[in-house]
Each structure stands twice: as C-alpha cells, then as structure tokens.
N, C-alpha and C positions, 0 to 999 in steps of 0.2 A: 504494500500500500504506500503511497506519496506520501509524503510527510506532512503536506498542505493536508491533506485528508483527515491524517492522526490529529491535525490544529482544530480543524473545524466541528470532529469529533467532541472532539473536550468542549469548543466552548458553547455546542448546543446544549449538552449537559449539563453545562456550568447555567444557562441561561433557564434552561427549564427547572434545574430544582435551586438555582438561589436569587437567578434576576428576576423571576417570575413571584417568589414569595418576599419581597423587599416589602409588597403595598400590605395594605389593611383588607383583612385582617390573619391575625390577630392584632391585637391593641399593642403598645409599648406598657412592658410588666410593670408596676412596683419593683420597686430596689433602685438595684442597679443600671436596668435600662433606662427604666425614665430619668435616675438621677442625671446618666449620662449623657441623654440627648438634650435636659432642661440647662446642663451647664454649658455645651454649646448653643442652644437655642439665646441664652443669657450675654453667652461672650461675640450674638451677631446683635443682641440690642443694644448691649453699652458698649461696643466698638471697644473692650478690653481684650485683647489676642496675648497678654503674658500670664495677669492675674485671673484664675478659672473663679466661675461664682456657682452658686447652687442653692437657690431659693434668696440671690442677695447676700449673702452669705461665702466668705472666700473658701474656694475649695480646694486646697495646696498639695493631698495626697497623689494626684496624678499627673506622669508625664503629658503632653499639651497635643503632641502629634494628632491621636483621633479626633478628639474635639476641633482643632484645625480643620482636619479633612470634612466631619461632619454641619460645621460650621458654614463652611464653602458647599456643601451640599444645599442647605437654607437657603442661601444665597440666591443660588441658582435655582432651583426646584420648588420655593419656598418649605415651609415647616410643618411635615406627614409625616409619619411611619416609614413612607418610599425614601425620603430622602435623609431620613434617620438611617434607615437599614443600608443605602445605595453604597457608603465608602467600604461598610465591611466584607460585602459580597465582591466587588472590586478586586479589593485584595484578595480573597479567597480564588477569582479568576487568577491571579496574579500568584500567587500559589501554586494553583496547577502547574501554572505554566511553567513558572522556576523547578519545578520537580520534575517536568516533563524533558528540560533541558538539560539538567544534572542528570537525570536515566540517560538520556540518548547520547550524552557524550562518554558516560562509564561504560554502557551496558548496548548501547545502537538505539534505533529508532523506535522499535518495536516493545523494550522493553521502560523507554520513557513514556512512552501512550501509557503503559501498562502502570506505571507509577504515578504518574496524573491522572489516571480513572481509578486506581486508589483513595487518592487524595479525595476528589469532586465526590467521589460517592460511599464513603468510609462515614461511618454513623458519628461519629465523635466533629467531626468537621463540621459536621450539619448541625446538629447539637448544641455546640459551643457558638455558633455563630446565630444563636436565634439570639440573643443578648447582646449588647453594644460593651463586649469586651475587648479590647484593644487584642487580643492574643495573636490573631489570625491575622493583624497587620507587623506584627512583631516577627511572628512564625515566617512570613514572607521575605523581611527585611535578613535574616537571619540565614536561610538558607541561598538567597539572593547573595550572601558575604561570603558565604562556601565556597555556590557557585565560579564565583572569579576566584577563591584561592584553588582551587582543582584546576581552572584553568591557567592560572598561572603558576603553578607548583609543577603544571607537565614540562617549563623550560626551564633549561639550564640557569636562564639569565628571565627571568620574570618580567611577562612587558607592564607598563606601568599603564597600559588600558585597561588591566585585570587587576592589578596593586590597589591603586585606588578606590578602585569600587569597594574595596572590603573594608577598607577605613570610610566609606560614604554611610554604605549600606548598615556600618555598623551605630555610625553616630545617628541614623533613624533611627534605629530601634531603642538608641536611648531615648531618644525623643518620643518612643511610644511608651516604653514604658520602665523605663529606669535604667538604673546600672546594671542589668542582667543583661543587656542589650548589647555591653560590649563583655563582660563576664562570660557569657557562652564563647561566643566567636572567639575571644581570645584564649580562653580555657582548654577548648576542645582541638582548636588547631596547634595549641600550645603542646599540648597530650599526646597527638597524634605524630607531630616531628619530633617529640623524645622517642617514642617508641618505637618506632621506624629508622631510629637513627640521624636521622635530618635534621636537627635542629638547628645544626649550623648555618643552614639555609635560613632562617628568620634574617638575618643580617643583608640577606637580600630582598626583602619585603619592603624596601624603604622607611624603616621604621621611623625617623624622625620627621620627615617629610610628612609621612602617612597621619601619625601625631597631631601634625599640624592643622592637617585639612578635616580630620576629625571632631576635634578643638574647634576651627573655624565654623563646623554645622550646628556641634550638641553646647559647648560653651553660652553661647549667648543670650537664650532665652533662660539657661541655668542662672545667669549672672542678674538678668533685666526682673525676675521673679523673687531673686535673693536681695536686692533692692530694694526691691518693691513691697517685699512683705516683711515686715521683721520677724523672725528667727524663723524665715523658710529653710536654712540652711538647717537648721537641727532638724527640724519636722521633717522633711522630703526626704534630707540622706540617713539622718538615722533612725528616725522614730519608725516611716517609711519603708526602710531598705533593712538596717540591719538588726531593728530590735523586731520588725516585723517577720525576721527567716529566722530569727531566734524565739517566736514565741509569746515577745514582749511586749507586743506594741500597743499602745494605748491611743483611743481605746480597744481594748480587745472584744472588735466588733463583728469578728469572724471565727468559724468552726472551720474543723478538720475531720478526715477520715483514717478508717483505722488504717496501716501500713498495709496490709494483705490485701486488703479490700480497693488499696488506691492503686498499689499493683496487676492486680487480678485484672479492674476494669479496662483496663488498656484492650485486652481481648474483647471487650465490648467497641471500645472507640473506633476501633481498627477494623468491624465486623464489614462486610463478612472475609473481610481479604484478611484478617488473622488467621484462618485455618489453613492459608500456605503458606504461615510461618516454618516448621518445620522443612518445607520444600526450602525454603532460605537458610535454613539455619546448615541445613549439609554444603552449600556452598561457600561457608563463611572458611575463613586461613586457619589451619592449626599453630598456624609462628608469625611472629610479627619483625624478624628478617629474612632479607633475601626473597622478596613476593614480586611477582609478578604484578603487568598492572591490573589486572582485575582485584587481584586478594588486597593488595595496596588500596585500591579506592573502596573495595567493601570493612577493610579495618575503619578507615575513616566512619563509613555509617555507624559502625557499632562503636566506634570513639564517642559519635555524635551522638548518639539515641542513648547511651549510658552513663555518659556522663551528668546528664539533662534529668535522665529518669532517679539517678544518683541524688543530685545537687536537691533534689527537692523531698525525695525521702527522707532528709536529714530535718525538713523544714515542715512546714504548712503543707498537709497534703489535701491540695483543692485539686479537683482530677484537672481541669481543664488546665493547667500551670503547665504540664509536662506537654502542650500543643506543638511547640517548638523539636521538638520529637520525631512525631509524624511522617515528617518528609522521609528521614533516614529510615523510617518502618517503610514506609512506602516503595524506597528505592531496592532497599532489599527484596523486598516482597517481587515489584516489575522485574527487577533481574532475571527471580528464579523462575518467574513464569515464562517470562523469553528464552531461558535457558531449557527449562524441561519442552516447550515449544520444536528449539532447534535439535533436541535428544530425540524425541519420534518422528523428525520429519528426516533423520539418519537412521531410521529404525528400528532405536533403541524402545521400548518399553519404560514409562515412567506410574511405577506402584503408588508413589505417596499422590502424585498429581490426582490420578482415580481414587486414591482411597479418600482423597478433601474430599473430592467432588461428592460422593457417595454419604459421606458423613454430612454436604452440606444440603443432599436430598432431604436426611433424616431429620435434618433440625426444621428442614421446611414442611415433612409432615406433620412433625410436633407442635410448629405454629400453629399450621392449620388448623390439627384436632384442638385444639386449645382455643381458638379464636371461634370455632364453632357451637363448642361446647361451653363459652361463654354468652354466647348469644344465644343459642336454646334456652339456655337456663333462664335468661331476663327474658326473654321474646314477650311473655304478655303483661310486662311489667308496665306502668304507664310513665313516660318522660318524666323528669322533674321541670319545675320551671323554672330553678336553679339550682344547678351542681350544688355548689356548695352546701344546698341541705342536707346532699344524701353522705359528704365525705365526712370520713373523720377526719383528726386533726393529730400531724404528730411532728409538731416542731422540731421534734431530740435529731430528727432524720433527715430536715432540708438541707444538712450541710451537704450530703448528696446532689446531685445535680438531677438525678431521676428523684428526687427522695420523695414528691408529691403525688408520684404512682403509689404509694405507700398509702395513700388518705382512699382510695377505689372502696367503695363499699360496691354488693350485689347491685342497688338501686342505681347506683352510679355511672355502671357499667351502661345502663341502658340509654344514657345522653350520648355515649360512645357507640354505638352500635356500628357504625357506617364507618369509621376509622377501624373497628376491629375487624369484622366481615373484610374490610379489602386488605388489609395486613393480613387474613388468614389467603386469601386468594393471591395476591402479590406472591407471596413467600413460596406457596405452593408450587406454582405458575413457573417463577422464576427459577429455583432449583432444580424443580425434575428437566426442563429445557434445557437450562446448563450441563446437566447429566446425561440428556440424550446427546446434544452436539460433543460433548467432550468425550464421550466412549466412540464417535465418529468422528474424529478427531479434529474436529473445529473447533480448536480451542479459542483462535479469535472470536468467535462468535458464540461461544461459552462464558467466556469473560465480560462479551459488552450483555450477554444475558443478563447475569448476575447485576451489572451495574445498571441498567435498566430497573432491574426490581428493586436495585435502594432506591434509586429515582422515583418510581411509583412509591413507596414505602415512606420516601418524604412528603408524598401527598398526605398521605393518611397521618400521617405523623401532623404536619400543620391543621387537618381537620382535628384532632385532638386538642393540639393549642389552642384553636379556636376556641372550642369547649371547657375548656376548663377558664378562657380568659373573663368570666366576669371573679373566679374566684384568685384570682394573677395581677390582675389590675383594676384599677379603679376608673376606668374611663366611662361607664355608666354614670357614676359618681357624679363625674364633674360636668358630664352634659347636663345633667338635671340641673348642679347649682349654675354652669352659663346662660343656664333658660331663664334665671326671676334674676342672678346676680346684679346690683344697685354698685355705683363709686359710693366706698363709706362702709362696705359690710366687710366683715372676716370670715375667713376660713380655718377652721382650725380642728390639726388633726392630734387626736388623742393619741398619745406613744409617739413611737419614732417617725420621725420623718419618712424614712424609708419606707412605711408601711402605707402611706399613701403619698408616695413623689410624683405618680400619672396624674394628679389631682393638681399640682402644679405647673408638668409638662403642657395637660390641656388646655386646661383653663389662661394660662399665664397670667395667673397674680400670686403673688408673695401669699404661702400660706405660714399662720401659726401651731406651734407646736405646745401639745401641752403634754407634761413631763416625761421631756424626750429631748434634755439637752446630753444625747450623747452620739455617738456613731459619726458618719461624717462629717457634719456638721460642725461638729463641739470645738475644734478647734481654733476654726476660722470666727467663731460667736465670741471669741475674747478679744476680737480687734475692736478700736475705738469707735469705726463705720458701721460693723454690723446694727443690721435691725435689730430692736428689741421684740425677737416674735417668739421667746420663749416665758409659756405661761406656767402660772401653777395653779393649785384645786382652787385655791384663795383669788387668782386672779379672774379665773373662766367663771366663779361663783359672782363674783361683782358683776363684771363685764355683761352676764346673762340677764341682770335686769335693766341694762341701758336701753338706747330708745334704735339703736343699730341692729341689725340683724344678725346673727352670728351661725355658720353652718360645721358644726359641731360634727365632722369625720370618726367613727371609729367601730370597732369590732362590737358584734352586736351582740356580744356573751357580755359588753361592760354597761348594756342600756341601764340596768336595773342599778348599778352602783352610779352612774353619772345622774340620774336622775334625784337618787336622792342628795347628792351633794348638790345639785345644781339650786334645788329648794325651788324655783318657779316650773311651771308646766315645759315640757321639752317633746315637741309637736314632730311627730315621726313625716320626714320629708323627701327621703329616697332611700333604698333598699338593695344590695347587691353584691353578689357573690360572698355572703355572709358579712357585710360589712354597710351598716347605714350613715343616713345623715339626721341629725338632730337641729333643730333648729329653735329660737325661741318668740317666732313669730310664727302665726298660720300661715299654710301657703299659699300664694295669691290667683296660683294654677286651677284652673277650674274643676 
C-alpha cells in the first residue's frame, strides 16, 4: 500500500472517532474540564495570557501551553464544547502521526500504520482525552523530541535540523505541563546512551547551544508569571512539582490508586492491541551491547515506556500520568505485527499471532453474552428520568478514572440500554471478523477490523457519557439559573468549587462558594485582588434574607441541613442529576 494511503487511513479515523465527538454532547464535566476551559475562557476576557484565572481567582498550578491553544480556539470558533475539545483532538491527530513516523522509520511503513492505528484507536487515548487534560499534548510534544533524537543519533555527526527540535519540542512540553517535560526527554535519552555505550555522543547534541534555545521558548513566560504573582516561584516548582511526586502537596486535593491496580490497567488503556504484547515482547534484545539496528531502537522503546511507567510508581499513581508511554507501547506492538506479517508471507507459521486473535474472539463472546444478558435482565424495567436516582454513590472509588461504572445499579442499567446492546454487537462483530481474515491470512485487514470496532465502541462509549452527563455536570443547572438570572443576584455553590465549575463555565458569572475555600482555588484567594466569594453558614444565613436573589447550588442529600440553617423558606428551583438549586425567592417561571 502507498504511504499517502496509510496517511489518509489514520486521519479518517482520527476524524471519525475524535473530530467528530469534539461538539455537544456531552456537556463539559465538573472538575476539571470545566475548570479548565473557564480558565481559558477567562484569560480571552481579561486579555491576561501569563497570569491563568478561574472563577476570578488566580490559578498558578498549571503550565499555560493548553489554555493558550484553547484560548485561541474561543477566539476563532467562539466559546462551545467544539472549541473547548478542538486543541486536544488536534494533538491527538498529531500523535498519530509522530508515532506513525517513528514506526516507519525503525520498523518501515507498514509497521508505523500499525503503531498509529494503535495509538487513534487504543481505549486509554480515547478515555483520557474526553477531559481537557493537557496529557495528550504533552505525550505529543515528547515523542515529537524522540522522534528527531532517532533521527539524529542514526549520524555520525548529528545535523542540527534534528538537534534542535528536541530542545524545541522539549521546552513545549514544559510549557504544557511542567518540569517532566524536559525530565523524561532528558532522563530517558540520558539512560539509553549509558546503556548502549554512547554517551559520549551527548557532546554532540549541541548541548549548550541547545540550552539556549530551550531557555529562549520555556524561560519566559516562567519568568513574566514569577513577576507577576508573588511566591509563584515556590507554589508552581515546589508545592506543584516536587512536594506534589512526593505526596505532599497542599492542598492535598487529589487521590491515588493502589500500585497493582495502576499497573494492571495499562492492559486496559492499550486494549485491544495489548494482547500482542507478548508477540512484542519475543522481539525485544536479550543484551544491551553490540545490537543491531533494530534491537538498538526497540531498547530505546523499553528505555522509554519504563522508565515513564517507573518514575510515576514511585509517585501519585493517577492512570492517565503514565500517557507519555503509549507511543513506545505502540511502537513495539506495530513492529511485531509487521514483523509476524513479513514471517507468513515467507511461510513461516506464527502460533502466538493466532493464538491473540483467538483469545481476542473469546473476550468478544464474553462481551456479548454479558451485554445481552444485561439487557434481558432490565428489558421491562421502565427509564428513569434521571440517572442519578437509580446510582449509588461511592466516592472512596473516583480516584479511578472508570471509578463511576462502580455507582451502575440494575435500574440504571436501563438508561444504558442502547450503549450496551451495540458494545455487545460491536465487540462480537469485530473479533470473530478479525478471526476469520486472520486465519486467511489478511492480517491487514484483521487489524483495520479490530480498529474499526474500537471506533464503533467509541460511539457507544460517548452514548454513555451522554447518559450519565446530567449526573457529571451541571449544565442543566445553569441553563435554568440563565433563564430568570437578574445583574445583582448570586450564585453560590455549597462545597467545593469543583463540584459545580460547569455552572461557571456556562453561565459566565463569578460564582460563590460556601465552605469550600480549599482545592484549586485556595491558593490564588490569598492574593490582595481576589474576590471575596468565599462564604460561610453565618454568611449564606444573613445574605438569605436580603432583598437579592440568591441560587443556592448543591447536593440534594444537604437540602434538609441547609434549610434548617438557612431559617427563611428555600423554594426548590431546579433539579438535576442528583444535584439542585435552592433559591430564596419564588420563581418567576410560569
């Protein structure tokens, strides 16, 4: 096949399962996507592009790169979901493709298709990129720094069209998202020329040159922000970076997974192309001198993907951290299928290739009987009218990134119906197909099966987001209060902010918070500018009998305790996804 072909290949399927789910819906969640897109939505109204805001309020934990790019999204697009989502999917093409061109230079053409239809259609990519986490422009920036050292470690004499880039590519990534940005790139390329013997070849990387031009991209907004805020310098690099991989950082607004469990999932992120891990793992060097160059550039992958998987088991294990990864799983993986490929079309017989394939028939039975048999079971159950009634609740679990499939009761299942039924046919569909072609030895066309059925599978997958988003976000919420909202009223959300930050995204007005001065926020609330929009019991009890309106956000398990603190009547105003609005005025709505 042409190579233009293998390009075009990718980016339909980059277009249909990430350009295509950029719009509405689902809504932008609570947490950390609303936070994220309200603090660039913020830094295109007060034309501030050093100091980030969020809610009015300075937001100093994060590098600026995404909010940039999403910022410049508003601009042009103005301010949706589409243009929220538009920079992250970007990169995610941009991804592909760096993977696609690292395979085809180690491994040929065939087996870089096969590494960027990893990448595009591997469950963890899609996953990790429903949220506005910097990760997936990071992961880019990083393998994009590889990239040029591979191809500039193949000469003698390093041209400085490939030098460069890797001190470029790398001062992005701190600018996405800290000092890991240059910490991988230089760790692992640092790792892999001791081990190989080469190190004395760094002195040919232009080091101080390289320095320079690094310095010249990542310094300056470092410097313009450290100015600018007082003691950014402690907060960003240490509280930030190194009390935050030790455990310590305050506040400590984030959970962890247990180490086995943060391990294990990686066999999920990587599905379904992790079950030709094995096929990769026999091509991998038993010695790390005297390698040819194939065993030489697959040491690197496993330099790259372990030391990465390494550096963070020692730390905060959030699954999506270890993204930066991926690629080198990737690469390995497209090799060995190019490789077992090139073994039967010489003749040879490849056992482990059939035995995946076979095993990954079975796991697509077991969907199905399972996706079946959850749907008989609900079939005459009647809808709810909102999720949220039917789940339960188990906090201890969202550090999980799945952790909210955990809340599924029977009842609940039945809003799901239509996600589950085509996940049970998807899966079905897809593997026995890739089974039939691949015992007839079409494995290209085995391969783009498989990838095909993730691509269906993130249909049904965003049909679930769907569903579950009145209990994910609050954008119900804030439509109701934009219908009657008056200049002069408040909004104010009980607990953390975070708990309803879509309520700000939508709406755009400054919400308050009532006792919920901690998480992101708390820091940037001890400057001398910040608003005063932190309340307490005593304040919301006054303020409820003034002549203002006030729309009183919060979990509808604390109506019965805010009502009796509040002491005046508190007139139920909207309702959704377990979460209402209290107000102390009737509402004017017919």
């Amino acid at each position: 096949m042409r190579l233009r072909n293998y390009f075009v290949l990718l980016v339909v399927l980059w277009s249909f399962i990430y350009l295509v789910s950029t719009g509405y819906p689902p809504a932008l969640l609570d947490d950390a996507d609303s936070v994220h897109a309200e603090a660039a939505r913020e830094m295109v109204e007060s034309g501030d592009w050093i100091t980030l805001h969020a809610n009015r309020i300075r937001y100093l934990e994060k590098a600026p790169l995404m909010y940039w790019a999403t910022a410049v999204s508003y601009k042009i697009w103005g301010v949706s979901e589409f243009s929220s989502r538009l920079p992250i999917a970007l990169a995610t093409l941009g991804l592909i493709m760096v993977t696609f061109l690292i395979g085809r230079f180690t491994y040929g053409d065939r087996a870089g298709f096969y590494s960027g239809l990893t990448i595009a259609t591997c469950a963890g990519i899609y996953l990790f990129t429903r949220i506005l986490w910097p990760d997936v422009i990071l992961t880019l920036f990083i393998a994009s720094a590889f990239y040029c050292f591979l191809r500039a470690n193949q000469d003698e004499i390093p041209k400085p069209k490939y030098v460069y880039p890797i001190y470029i590519f790398g001062a992005l990534a701190v600018l996405t998202k800290g000092l890991i940005g240059a910490v991988f790139p230089a760790a692992i390329i640092g790792v892999f020329l001791i081990v190989t013997g080469q190190v004395r070849r760094l002195a040919r990387f232009r080091l101080f040159t390289g320095a320079l031009v690094f310095l010249a991209i990542a310094a300056p907004w470092h410097l313009a922000a450290g100015f600018s805020n007082k003691g950014f310098f402690w907060f960003y690099f240490i509280n930030e970076h190194f009390l935050r991989y030790i455990g310590k950082r305050h506040p400590a607004d984030y959970s962890t997974v247990p180490l086995w469990l943060f391990l294990s999932l990686h066999l999920v992120w990587l599905f379904p192309w992790t079950l030709f891990l094995p096929l990769a793992m026999k091509n991998l060097p038993r010695k790390v001198r005297s390698l040819n160059r194939d065993e030489r550039l697959g040491l690197f992958f496993v330099v790259w993907l372990a030391l990465i998987i390494i550096f963070f088991s020692l730390s905060t294990t959030q699954e999506y951290y270890t993204m930066p990864a991926y690629p080198a799983f990737a690469l390995l993986i497209g090799g060995a299928l190019a490789r077992a490929e090139e073994q039967q079309a010489a003749g040879k017989k490849s056992r482990a290739l059939g035995a995946t394939q076979i095993a990954l028939a079975v796991l697509g039975l077991l969907v199905f009987a399972g996706g079946v048999t959850a749907f008989l079971m609900t079939r005459h159950a009647a809808a709810p009218s909102d999720i949220a009634d039917t789940l339960n609740r188990n906090p201890d679990e969202y550090a999980l990134s799945l952790g909210h499939v955990l809340d599924l009761t029977p009842q609940s299942v039945v809003a799901l119906h239509t996600p589950i039924v085509g996940t049970a046919i998807v899966f079905l569909a897809g593997t026995i197909t890739a089974l039939v072609l691949r015992r007839a030895r079409r494995n290209f066309a085995a391969n783009l099966a498989l990838a095909v059925m993730m691509a269906a599978f993130f249909v049904c997958a965003r049909l679930a987001f769907t569903a579950f988003e009145p209990y994910l976000s609050s954008k119900p919420l804030a439509a109701a209060i934009e219908r009657e909202y008056r200049d002069g009223e408040m909004i104010v959300i009980n607990g953390e902010y975070e708990s309803g930050s879509s309520i700000n995204f939508y709406t755009r007005k400054m919400v308050y918070i009532l006792n919920g001065r901690s998480s992101n926020l708390e820091y940037g609330s001890y400057f001398p500018d910040a608003p005063q929009i932190f309340l307490t019991d005593a304040d919301i009890a006054r303020l409820w009998s003034g002549a203002e309106r006030i729309y009183l956000v919060t979990d509808a398990a604390e109506r019965e305790r805010l009502a009796r603190l509040l002491g005046r009547p508190a007139y139920r105003f909207a309702e959704s996804g377990g979460k209402l609005i209290l107000t102390n005025q009737e509402s004017n709505e017919p």
